[in-house]
N, C-alpha and C positions, 0 to 999 in steps of 0.2 A: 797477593790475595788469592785464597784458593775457591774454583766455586764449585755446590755439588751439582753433576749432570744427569739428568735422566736418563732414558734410553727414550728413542722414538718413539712418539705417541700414534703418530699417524697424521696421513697427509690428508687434508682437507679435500674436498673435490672440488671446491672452486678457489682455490688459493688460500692465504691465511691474509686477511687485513692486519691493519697496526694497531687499533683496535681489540681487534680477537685475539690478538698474540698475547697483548698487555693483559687483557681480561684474563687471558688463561694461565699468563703467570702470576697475574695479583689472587687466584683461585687455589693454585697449588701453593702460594707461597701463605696463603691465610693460613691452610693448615701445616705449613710447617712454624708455626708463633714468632718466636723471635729466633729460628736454630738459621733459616736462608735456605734448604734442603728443598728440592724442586724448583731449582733458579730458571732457569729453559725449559721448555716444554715439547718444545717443537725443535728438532737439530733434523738441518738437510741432509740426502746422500750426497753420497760424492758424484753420482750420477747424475745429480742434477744438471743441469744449464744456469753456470752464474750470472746473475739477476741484479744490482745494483742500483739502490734509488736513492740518491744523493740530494742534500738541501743543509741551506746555512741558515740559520734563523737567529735573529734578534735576542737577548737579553743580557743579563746585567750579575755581577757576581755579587751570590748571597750571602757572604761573610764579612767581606772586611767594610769596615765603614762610607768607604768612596763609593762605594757600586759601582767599580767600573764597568765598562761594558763589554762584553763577548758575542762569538758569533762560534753558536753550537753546532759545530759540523755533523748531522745525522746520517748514518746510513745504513741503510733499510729497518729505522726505526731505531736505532740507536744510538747516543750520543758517545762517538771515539772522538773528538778532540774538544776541546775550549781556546780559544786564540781570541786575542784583544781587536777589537773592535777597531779599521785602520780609521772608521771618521769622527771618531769619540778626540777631538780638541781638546782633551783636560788631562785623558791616561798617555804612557810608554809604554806600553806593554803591559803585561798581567805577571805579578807577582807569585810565588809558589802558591798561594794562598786559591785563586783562583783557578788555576790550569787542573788544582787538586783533585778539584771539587766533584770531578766528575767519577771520583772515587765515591762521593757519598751519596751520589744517582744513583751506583747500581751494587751499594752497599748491601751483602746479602742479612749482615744483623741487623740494618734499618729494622725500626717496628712496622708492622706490617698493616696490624687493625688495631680499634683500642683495644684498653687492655684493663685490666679490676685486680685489683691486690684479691687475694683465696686465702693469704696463710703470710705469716710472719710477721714478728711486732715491730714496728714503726723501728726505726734508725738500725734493723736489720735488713740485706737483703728479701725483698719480700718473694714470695710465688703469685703468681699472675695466670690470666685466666683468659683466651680473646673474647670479646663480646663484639654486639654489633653497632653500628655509631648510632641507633635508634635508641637501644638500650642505654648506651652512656651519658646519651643528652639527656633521658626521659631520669635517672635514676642522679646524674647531677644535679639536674632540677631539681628532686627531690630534696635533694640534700643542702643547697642553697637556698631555695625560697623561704621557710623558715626564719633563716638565718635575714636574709633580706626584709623580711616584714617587721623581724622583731628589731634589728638594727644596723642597717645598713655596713656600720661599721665593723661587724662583725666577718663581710669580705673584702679580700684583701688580692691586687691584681699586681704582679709582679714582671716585669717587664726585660729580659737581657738582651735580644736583640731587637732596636727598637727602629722598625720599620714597617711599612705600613701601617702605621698608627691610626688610622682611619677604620681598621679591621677590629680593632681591642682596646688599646688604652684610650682611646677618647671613643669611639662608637659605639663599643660593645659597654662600656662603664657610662658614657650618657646614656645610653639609651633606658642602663637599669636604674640610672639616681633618678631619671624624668616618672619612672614607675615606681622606685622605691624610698626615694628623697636621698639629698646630699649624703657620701662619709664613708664611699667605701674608697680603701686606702689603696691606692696605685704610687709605687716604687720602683724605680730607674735601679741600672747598673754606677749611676755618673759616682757616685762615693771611693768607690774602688776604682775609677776608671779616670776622672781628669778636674772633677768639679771644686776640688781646693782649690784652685786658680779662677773657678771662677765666678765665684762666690765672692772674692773680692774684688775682680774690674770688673762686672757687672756693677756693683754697687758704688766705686771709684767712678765707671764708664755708664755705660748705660745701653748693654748687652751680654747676654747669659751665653757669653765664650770665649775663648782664647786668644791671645793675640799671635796673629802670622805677621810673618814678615814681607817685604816688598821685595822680594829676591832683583829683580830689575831691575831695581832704583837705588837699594843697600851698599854701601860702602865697608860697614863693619856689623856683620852678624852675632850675636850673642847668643850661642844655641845652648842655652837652660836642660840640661838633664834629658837628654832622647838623642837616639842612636841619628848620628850626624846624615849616612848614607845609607839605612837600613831600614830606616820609617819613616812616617807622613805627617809628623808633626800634628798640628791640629786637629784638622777636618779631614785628611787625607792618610793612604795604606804609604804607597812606598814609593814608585816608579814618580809619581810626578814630584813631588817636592826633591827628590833627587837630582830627576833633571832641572829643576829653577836655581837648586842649590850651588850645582856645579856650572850652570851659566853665569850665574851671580860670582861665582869662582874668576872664573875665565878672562871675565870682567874685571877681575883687580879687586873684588869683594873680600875685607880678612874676615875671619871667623875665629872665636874664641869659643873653648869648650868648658861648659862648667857641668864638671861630673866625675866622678868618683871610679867610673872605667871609660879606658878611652874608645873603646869599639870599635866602628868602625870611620869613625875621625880619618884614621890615617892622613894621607898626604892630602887631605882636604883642612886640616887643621894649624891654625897658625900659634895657635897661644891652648895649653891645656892646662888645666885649673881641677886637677882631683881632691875636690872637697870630700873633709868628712861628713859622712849621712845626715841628716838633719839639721846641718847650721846653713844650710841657705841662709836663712835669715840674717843671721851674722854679720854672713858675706856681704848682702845688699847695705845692709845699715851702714858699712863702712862704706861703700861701692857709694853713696849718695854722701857722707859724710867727705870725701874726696872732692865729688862734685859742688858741692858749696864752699871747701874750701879755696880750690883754684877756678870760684865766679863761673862754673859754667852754668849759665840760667838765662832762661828763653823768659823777658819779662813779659813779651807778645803776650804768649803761651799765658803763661801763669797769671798776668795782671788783666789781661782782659776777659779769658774763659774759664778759669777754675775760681775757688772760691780760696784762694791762697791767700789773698788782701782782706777777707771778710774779717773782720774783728770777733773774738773769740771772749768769752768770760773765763776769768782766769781764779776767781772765788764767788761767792756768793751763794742764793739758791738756784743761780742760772748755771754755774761754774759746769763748763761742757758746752755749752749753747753758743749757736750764731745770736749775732744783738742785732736784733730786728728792729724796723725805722719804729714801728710802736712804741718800743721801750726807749726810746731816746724823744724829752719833752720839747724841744729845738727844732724837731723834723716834722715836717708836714705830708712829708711821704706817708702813702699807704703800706702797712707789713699785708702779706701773703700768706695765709696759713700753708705747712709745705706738705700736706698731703691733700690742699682744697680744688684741684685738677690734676690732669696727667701733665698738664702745661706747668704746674705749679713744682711737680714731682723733679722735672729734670731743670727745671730755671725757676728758683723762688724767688719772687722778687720782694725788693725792697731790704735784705741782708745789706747790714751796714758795713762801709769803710773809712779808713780816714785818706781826703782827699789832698795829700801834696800841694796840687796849685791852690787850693782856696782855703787851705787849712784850716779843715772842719770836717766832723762827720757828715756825711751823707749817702745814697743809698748807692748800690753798686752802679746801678745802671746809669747813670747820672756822670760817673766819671768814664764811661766808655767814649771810645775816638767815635768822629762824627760817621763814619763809613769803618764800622766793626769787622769787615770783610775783607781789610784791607792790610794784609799782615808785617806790614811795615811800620801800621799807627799803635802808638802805645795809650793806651787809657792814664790816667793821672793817681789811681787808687796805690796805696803803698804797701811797699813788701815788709818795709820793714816800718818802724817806726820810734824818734829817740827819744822822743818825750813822752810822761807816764800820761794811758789814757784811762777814763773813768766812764762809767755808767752808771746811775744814781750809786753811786761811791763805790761799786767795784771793777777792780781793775780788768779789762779790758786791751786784747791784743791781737797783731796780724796772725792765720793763721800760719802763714808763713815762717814768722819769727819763730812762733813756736814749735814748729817743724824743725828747725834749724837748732834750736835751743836741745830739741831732743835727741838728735843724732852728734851733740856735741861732742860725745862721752866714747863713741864707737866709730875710732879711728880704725887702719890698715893693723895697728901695733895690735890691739887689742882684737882685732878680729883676724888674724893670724893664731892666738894662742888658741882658737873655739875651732878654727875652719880646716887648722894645720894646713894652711895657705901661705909662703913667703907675701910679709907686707909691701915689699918691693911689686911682690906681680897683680897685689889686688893695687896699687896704686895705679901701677902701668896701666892696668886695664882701662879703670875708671877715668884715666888722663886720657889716653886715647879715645873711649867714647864720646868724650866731653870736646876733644879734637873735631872727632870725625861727624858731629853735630852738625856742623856747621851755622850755629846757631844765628841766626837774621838773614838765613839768606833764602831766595825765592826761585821758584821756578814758573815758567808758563804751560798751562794745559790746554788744550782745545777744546770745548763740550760745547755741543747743539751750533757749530761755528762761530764760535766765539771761543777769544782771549782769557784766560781765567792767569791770577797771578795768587800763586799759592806757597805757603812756606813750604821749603826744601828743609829734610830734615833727615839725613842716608846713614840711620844707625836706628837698628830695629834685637829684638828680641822674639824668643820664640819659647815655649813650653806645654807640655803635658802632664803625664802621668808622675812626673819628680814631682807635683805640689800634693799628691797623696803620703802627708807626710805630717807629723803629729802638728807643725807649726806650720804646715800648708798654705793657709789663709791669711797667714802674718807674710808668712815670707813674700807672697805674693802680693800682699799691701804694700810690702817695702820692695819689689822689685817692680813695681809698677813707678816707682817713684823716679827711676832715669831716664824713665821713657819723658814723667812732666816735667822735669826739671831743666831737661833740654829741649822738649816741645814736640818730642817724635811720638807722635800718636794722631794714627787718621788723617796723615798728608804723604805724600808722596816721599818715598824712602824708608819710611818708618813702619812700627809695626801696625798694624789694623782690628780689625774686631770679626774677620772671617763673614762669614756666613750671612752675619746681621747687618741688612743694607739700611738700617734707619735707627738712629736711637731709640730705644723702646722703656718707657716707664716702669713699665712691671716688675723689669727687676729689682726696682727700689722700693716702691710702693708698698710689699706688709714688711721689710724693715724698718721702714720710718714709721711705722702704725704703730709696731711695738718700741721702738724709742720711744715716743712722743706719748703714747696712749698704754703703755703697761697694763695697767689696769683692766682693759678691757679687752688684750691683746697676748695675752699671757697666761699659761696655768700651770699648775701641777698635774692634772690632767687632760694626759695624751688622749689621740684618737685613735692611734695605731701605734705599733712596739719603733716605728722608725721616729719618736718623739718630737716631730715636725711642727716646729711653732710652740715649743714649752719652753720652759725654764732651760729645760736639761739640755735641746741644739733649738735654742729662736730663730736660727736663719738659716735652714736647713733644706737640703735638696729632697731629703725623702726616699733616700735609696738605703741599699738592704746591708751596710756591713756590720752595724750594731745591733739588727734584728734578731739574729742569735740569743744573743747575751739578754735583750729585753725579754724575750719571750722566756727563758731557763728563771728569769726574776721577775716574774708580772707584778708580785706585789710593791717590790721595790720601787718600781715605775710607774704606780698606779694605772694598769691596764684597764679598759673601762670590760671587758670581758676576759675570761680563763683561757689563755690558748684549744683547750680541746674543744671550746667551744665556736671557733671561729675557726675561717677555712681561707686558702690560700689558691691562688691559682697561676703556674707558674710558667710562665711563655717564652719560650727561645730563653731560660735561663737554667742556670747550674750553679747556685749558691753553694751545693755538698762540695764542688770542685772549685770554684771561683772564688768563694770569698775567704778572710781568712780566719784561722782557728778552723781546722774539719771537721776537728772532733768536737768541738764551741756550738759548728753550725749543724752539724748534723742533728744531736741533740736539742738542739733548738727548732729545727722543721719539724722534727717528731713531735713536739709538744701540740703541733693545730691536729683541728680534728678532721678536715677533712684538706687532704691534697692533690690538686688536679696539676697534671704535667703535661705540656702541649710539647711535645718535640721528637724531631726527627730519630734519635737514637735514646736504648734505653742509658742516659746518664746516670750520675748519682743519685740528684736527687730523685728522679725518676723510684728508682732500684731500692733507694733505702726508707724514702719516707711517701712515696704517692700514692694513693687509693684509685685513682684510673691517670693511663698514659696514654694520650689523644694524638695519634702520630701525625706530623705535619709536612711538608715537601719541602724539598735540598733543589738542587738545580732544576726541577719540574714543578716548577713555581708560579705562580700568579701572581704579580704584587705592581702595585706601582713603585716604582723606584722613586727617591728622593734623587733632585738634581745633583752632578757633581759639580765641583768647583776648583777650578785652579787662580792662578793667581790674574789672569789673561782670560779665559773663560766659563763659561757655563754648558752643561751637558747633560738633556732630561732624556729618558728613556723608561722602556718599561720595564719591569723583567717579567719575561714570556717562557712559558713550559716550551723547551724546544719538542717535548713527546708529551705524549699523553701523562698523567699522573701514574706513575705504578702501582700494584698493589693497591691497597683502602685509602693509601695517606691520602691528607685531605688541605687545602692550601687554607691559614689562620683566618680567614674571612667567611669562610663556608665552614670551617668550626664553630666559628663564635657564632654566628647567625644562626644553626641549630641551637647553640646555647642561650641565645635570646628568645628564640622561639617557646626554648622548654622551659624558660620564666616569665612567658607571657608576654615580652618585650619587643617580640616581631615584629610589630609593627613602626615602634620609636626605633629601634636597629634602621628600618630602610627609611624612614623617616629622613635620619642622619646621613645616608649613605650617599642618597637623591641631594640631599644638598650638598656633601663634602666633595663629591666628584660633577655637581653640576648637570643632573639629570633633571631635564624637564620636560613634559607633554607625553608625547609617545616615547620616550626614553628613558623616565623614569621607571624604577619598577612600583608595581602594586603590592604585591605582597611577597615575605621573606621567604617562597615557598620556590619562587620564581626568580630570585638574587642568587649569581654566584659571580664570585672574583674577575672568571675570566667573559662573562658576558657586561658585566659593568665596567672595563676598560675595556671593551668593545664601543661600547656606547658612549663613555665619557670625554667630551672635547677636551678637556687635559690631557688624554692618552689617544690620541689619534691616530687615524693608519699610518701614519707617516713613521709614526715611533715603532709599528712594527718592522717596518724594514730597517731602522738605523735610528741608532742616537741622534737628536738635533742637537748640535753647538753653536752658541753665537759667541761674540765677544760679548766680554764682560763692559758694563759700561764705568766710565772714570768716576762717575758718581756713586757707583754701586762699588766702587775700589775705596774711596776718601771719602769720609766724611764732612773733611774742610770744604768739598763742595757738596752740600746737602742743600744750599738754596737754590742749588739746579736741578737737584735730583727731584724724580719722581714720586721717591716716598715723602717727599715732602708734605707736613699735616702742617699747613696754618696755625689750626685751634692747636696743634702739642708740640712742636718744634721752635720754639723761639729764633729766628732767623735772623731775628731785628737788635739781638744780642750779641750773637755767637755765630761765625759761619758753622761750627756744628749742631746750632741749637737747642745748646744746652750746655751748663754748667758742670764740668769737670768736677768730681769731689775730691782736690788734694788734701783736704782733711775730712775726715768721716765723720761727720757729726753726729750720724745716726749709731752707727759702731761707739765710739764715745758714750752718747746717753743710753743704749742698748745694753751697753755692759755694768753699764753702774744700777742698771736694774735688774738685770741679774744678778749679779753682786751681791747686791742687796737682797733679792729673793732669794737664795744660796741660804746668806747667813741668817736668815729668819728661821729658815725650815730644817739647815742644818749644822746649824750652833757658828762660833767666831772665825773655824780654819778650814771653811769646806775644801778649799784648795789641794786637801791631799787626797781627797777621794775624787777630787773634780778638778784636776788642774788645769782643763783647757780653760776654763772662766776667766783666769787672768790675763787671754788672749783677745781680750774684746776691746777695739781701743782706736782711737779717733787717728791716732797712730803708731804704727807697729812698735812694739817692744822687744827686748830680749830678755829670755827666758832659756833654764837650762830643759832639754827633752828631757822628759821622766825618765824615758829607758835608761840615761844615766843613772840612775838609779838604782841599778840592778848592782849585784855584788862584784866584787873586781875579777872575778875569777870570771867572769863573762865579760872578756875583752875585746873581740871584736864585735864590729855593727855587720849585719846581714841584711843588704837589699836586694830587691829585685827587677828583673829588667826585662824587656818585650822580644820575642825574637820573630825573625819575617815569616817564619813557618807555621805562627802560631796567633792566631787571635782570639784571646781569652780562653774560654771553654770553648768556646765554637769547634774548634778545631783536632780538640783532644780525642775526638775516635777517627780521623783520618788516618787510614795507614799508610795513603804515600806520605805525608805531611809527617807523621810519625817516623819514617824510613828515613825521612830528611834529619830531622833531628832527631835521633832515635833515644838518647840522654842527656838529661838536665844534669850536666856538671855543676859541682862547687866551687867554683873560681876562687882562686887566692894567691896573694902574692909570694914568690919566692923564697922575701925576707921572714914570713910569716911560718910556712912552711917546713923551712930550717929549725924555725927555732920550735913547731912542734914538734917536728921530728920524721913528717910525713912527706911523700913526692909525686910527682906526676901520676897519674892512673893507680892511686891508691884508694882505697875504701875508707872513708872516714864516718865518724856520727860527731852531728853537730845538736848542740842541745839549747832550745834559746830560754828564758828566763825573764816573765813579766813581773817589772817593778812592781806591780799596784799590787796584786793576786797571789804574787809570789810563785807564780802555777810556772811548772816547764815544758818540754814539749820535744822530742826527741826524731829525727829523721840519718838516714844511712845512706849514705850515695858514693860518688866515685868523684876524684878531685881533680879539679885541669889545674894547672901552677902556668902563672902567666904573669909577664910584667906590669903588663898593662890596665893594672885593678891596683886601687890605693891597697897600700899596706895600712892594715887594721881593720880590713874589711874583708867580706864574702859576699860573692852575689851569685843569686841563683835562680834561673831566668822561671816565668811561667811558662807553660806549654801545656804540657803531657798530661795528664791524668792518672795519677799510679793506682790509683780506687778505679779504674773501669770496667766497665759489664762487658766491655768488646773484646773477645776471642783474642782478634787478631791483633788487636793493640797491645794487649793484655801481654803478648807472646814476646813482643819485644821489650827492650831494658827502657825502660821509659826516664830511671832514673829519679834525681830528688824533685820536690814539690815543696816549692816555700811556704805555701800556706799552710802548709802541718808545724808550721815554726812562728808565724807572725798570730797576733792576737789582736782582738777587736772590744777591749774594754776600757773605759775611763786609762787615759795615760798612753793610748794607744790608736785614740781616734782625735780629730780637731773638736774646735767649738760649733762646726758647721756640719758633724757627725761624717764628715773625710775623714778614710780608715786611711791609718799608718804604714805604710809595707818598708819600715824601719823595726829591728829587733836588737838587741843584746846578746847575742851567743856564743859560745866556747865550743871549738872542735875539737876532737880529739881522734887518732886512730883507732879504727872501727876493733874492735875487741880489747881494747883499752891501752895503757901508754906500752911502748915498747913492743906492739902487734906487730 
């Protein structure tokens, strides 16, 4: 990085504070806009007397997801190192990602003050203009409240790095719905980032996350699609699941890799399994089809807490539906309606079985062991059952059976010809997991000094970003299914639900609404272009990778307004760089009329579509850090400006808070603020005039002095690890955790009932609106289903002459866009190689460090999409495939990035329309493409 210098200004006569320095180069650096020209102000002679004023201070890295923590080494006002934090319990160190960062501190093309598009149309670079943060608020304002009065839903709050949530997507958006009513539209990055996974064990489970592993208690790891020793799995960047992984190692732990390159696997791998892209699903259906055949099944598990035994209608007009005690004339049980509590949402009662010992239907609860807590006693309800049963005369069945019934068909043989898997190794697999179960056997815990006897269950599963992937949400319905079928789920050894220490309703709760309530639950029209709660994704996160493509077709999607008439406001995100299609998305952002950009560098979208860019702070930050978590621990802290803020930027809380201010919501903003962070009396503030970030975690008992000198860590507790002991835990809710059921309290959904009736009403609303075969313009629809199916990916669909599949994959130097204008980060990985195999290679004709263009080709659109880059030839990547990591940014505004070979970007190759997103609007980063030598065959 090169910076420009001035000549000496002159020497103060009573010294220069750290302060005056800052002040004088956020002065000279206003007027140099975005060029960095007058970096220093003030340079010593040589004749001075060296002077050193040294100090470590407290905070937290602002990029990758853990927050781990650091300790900013300043001297005399400026931050020269980042080093991991030694009393942070959770991290190993700091990953490139964080030591980087302190590139993008004293970053001289940071934005400096905001900034106003002057010149240039929408999805052009524009010319920009500094203005003052008075002006930006006061003329924002302007530009919003309109929009706000006449209908709320006309703004839209986008979200990509989502931390301190308290500053913007819930404060800065309550504060404007409590002044302008419910419906402006706030969107997560989770679509592009990991939410196909979990969109289906939330709804299975009953938590909006991922399952981790028990590294310290695991026997056989099944690491699902993410670089084995390169990244963090779930919740976490990289250093700590690495070290739990390789104790877990050390330990006698095997690991089996399922994934299409083997990375960095290496001698951490015992079993690799290079699937082809997109038949996950495949794979599991046989992986469970295996497991029922050689009996491995935890009946504990299945007959007492899931609803495996419930009886199923198999025709009629119930055909889909649990048989609830009302509908059977014999039973005196009361039914539950299953959305009439949060109690009722995760344990409905009254769902009928047929009971073994007393052969007769009766309700579930009724056949449970007399101590349900006791993982040794089996309930009486049946899995299966031999005689035909009946409900006012239609047939009726375990859902079990017909689980069983449905993975009949997709054995090893058949799921080898889809996954180009040896049936032999998906056999072995699924034999050895169903081994290494250990299924019936128990272990003892200690909690609050007592004995706890809990099942043992040392075979866990792990995944990410592989479920963004067209059949994401299936595959992940049916890869959840080895965890139930042997019982490993929320006990000790098995996988867990991260983050979420208590079962939680809500993730079920508007699923079942719209199963059950269609009608009232359901429309053609949306509120916002991410079609949240329609027909077109009913169970949908609400993140931005279909936004594109809705917005370029409002009428197709009935938009309830014109893009140019709504406005967008875009925070810590880079859709032009992050999501895919660029050329999809960019022309898609250009369509609002007004774009507001909160971020530290001019990005793309920044550059190509924003009307003012509000600069925000990199490692001179404010923010409350969210806790970290390892597998053993907990670690809260804050993150703290180690220096003053430079230049104008301004930390996302004392942004917004002006922007509330200048729509009259000041006062509901500190309203919010005083309660999120627990200010009361003389602690509170009065008015928004008097709030900023870093004086409210000054004041906030959440963030205490304590957190400015060092992370707190405690141990994690064993109740806060297992759910199996939730009737010890603290998050224990009498009124919504049924205890008296379930030691997890609450009902497992091995059949999705809700999925089931949710799709047959989609279905049905499909073909009303768009005739008998919507499935070709809509093929996720046929994904919706009580349980998982196989189906072929569209992209097969594409012509043969597009032979291989192109995915992509995370590399440590790079998180998302975050990271695309670092130049060290950039110097690390300085090229996005197109990885490909040997064999593949050969036979096009091309070799190592050759230039190739690869061109990908969407089935539905028929549209193509062409990128040029330089090729790595490597064994270690299935043949018939390419993969080509994200990182870089090749569209950047930054100089010095710019300067270096950044190389290829997948997203100029993948696409984000019907055939290429889920049913849950999880974008695909699977394609169809042909390479060829870059100036064509024989180059």
């Amino acid at each position: 990085m090169s910076l420009d210098i001035t000549e000496k200004v002159g020497k103060p006569a009573d010294g220069v504070s750290r302060r005056t320095v800052l002040k004088s180069i956020g002065l000279a650096a206003a007027g140099a806009g975005l060029g960095g020209t007058y970096y220093f102000t003030d340079i010593g002679s040589a004749d001075d007397p060296l002077e050193y004023d040294v100090e470590e201070v407290s905070t937290a890295c602002w990029i990758g997801k853990q927050d781990c923590t650091m300790r900013a080494k300043v001297v005399n006002d400026r931050v020269v190192q980042l080093r991991p934090d030694p009393n942070d319990e959770v991290i190993d160190g700091l990953c490139p990602k964080g030591v980087s960062t302190v590139a993008d501190l004293y970053d001289p093309y940071r934005i400096k003050q905001p900034l106003k598009r002057v010149d240039g149309e929408k999805g052009e670079v524009g010319e920009f203009e500094p203005i003052s943060w008075e002006q930006a608020a006061e003329e924002i304002g302007e530009e919003l409240a309109p929009m706000l009065e006449d209908d709320p839903r006309r703004v839209h709050f986008q979200i990509g790095r989502v931390k301190g949530a308290e500053w913007h997507m819930d404060g800065w958006v309550e504060a404007l719905e409590e002044e302008y009513g419910e419906g402006i539209n706030v969107r997560g990055h989770g679509n592009v980032c990991a939410t196909g996974n979990k969109m289906a064990l939330s709804r299975m489970g009953a938590g909006f996350s991922s399952p981790e592993p028990d590294f310290h208690n695991t026997e056989f790891f099944l690491n699902w699609g993410w670089n084995a020793t390169q990244a963090g799995g779930p919740h976490l960047c990289n250093t700590t699941y690495s070290r739990e992984m390789s104790e877990g190692y050390e330990n006698g732990m095997d690991i089996a890799v399922l994934d299409p390159q083997r990375r960095g696997a290496g001698q951490w791998c015992d079993e690799w399994l290079p699937i082809e892209p997109g038949t996950d699903l495949a794979f599991f259906l046989a992986f469970n089809h295996v497991l029922l055949e050689e009996e491995y099944i935890d009946e504990w598990f299945l007959t007492n807490t899931t609803n495996a035994p419930c009886l199923v209608y198999t025709e009629g007009d119930n055909e889909g539906e649990v048989v609830r005690a009302a509908d059977v004339d014999d039973l005196d049980e009361e039914s539950e309606d299953p959305l009439e509590s949060d109690a009722a949402i995760l344990w409905t009662e009254g769902e009928v079985v047929y009971d073994e010992d007393a052969d007769e239907l009766t309700v579930h609860e009724e056949t449970l062991p007399d101590d349900p807590h006791d993982p040794t006693a089996v309930g009486t309800a049946a899995l299966r059952v031999d005689d035909d049963l009946e409900v006012d005369g239609d047939e009726v069945r375990p859902a079990f059976e017909l689980f069983a019934e449905s993975v009949a068909e997709y054995d090893p043989e058949w799921a080898a010809e889809i996954t180009d898997l040896p049936a032999e190794q998906i056999r072995r697999v699924a034999e050895k997991w169903g081994e290494e179960a250990r299924i019936g056997s128990t272990t003892t815990v200690e909690v609050n000094g007592e004995r706890r006897q809990v099942p043992y269950r040392p075979v866990s599963m792990s995944l990410y970003h592989v479920s963004q992937q067209e059949l994401g949400p299936t595959a992940m319905q049916a890869g959840m299914m080895p965890l139930f079928l042997v019982g490993a789920v929320e006990t000790v050894g098995s996988s867990r639900t991260g983050y979420v220490n208590a079962p939680d309703p809500s993730s079920r709760e508007h699923v079942r609404e719209r199963a059950f309530d269609p009608e009232e639950t359901l429309t053609w029209e949306p509120d916002a272009p991410d079609l949240e709660g329609t027909y077109f994704h009913p169970d949908a996160n609400g993140s931005y990778a279909k936004v594109p493509h809705v917005l370029n077709n409002p009428d197709e999607y009935n938009l309830p307004h014109d893009p140019e008439d709504m406005a967008v406001v875009v925070c810590y995100a880079n859709p032009l760089a992050g999501a895919p299609n660029r050329e999809r998305t960019r022309e898609g952002y250009s369509q609002y009329g007004t774009v507001i950009a909160v971020d530290p560098e001019m990005s793309d979208t920044a550059a190509y579509t924003a009307d003012y860019v509000l600069p925000t702070t990199t490692v001179d930050k404010y923010e409350n850090a969210k806790d970290g978590m390892s597998n053993t621990h907990y670690t809260s802290s804050t993150r703290t400006a180690p220096i003053p803020q430079l230049w104008e930027c301004r930390d996302e809380g004392d942004i917004f808070k002006d922007l509330a201010a200048a729509l009259d919501v000041g006062d509901n903003y500190v309203d919010y603020v005083n309660e999120a962070f627990e200010l009361e009396d003389g602690d509170a503030f009065d008015d928004v005039d008097e709030l900023t970030v870093e004086e409210c975690l000054d004041r906030s008992p959440r963030y205490g002095e304590e957190y400015r000198e060092g992370p707190q860590s405690e141990e994690r507790p064993l109740t806060e690890r297992y759910w199996a002991l939730m009737p010890e835990s603290d998050h224990l809710d009498e009124d919504v955790h049924r205890t008296e059921y379930s030691p997890f309290g609450f009902k497992w959904q091995f059949y999705l009932e809700s999925f089931e009736l949710l799709g047959e009403n989609v279905r049905e609303g499909f073909e009303d609106e768009y005739g008998d075969d919507p499935t070709e313009q809509f093929p996720y629809i046929q994904d919706i289903n009580g349980f998982a199916q196989w189906r072929e990916p569209t992209m097969w669909n594409s012509p043969d002459e597009y032979d291989l599949t192109l995915f992509d994959y995370k590399q440590i130097e790079h998180k998302q866009s975050r990271t695309a204008q670092n130049p060290l980060l950039n110097e690390l990985a300085p090229n996005n190689y197109i990885r490909m195999n040997s064999r593949d290679a050969a036979e096009i004709g091309v070799s190592d460090g050759d230039r190739v263009v690869v061109e990908s080709h969407n089935a539905v659109t028929g549209d193509t999409y062409q990128l040029e880059g330089d090729l790595m030839v490597l064994e270690g990547i299935k043949p018939g495939t390419i993969a080509i990591p994200y990182g870089n940014d090749t569209h950047t505004q930054h100089p010095n990035v710019k300067a270096l070979d950044e190389g290829a970007n997948p997203n100029d190759l993948f696409d984000s329309t019907e055939g290429y997103c889920s049913w849950s609007a999880d974008q695909s980063f699977h394609i169809r493409v042909t390479v060829e030598p870059a100036g064509g065959d024989g180059a």
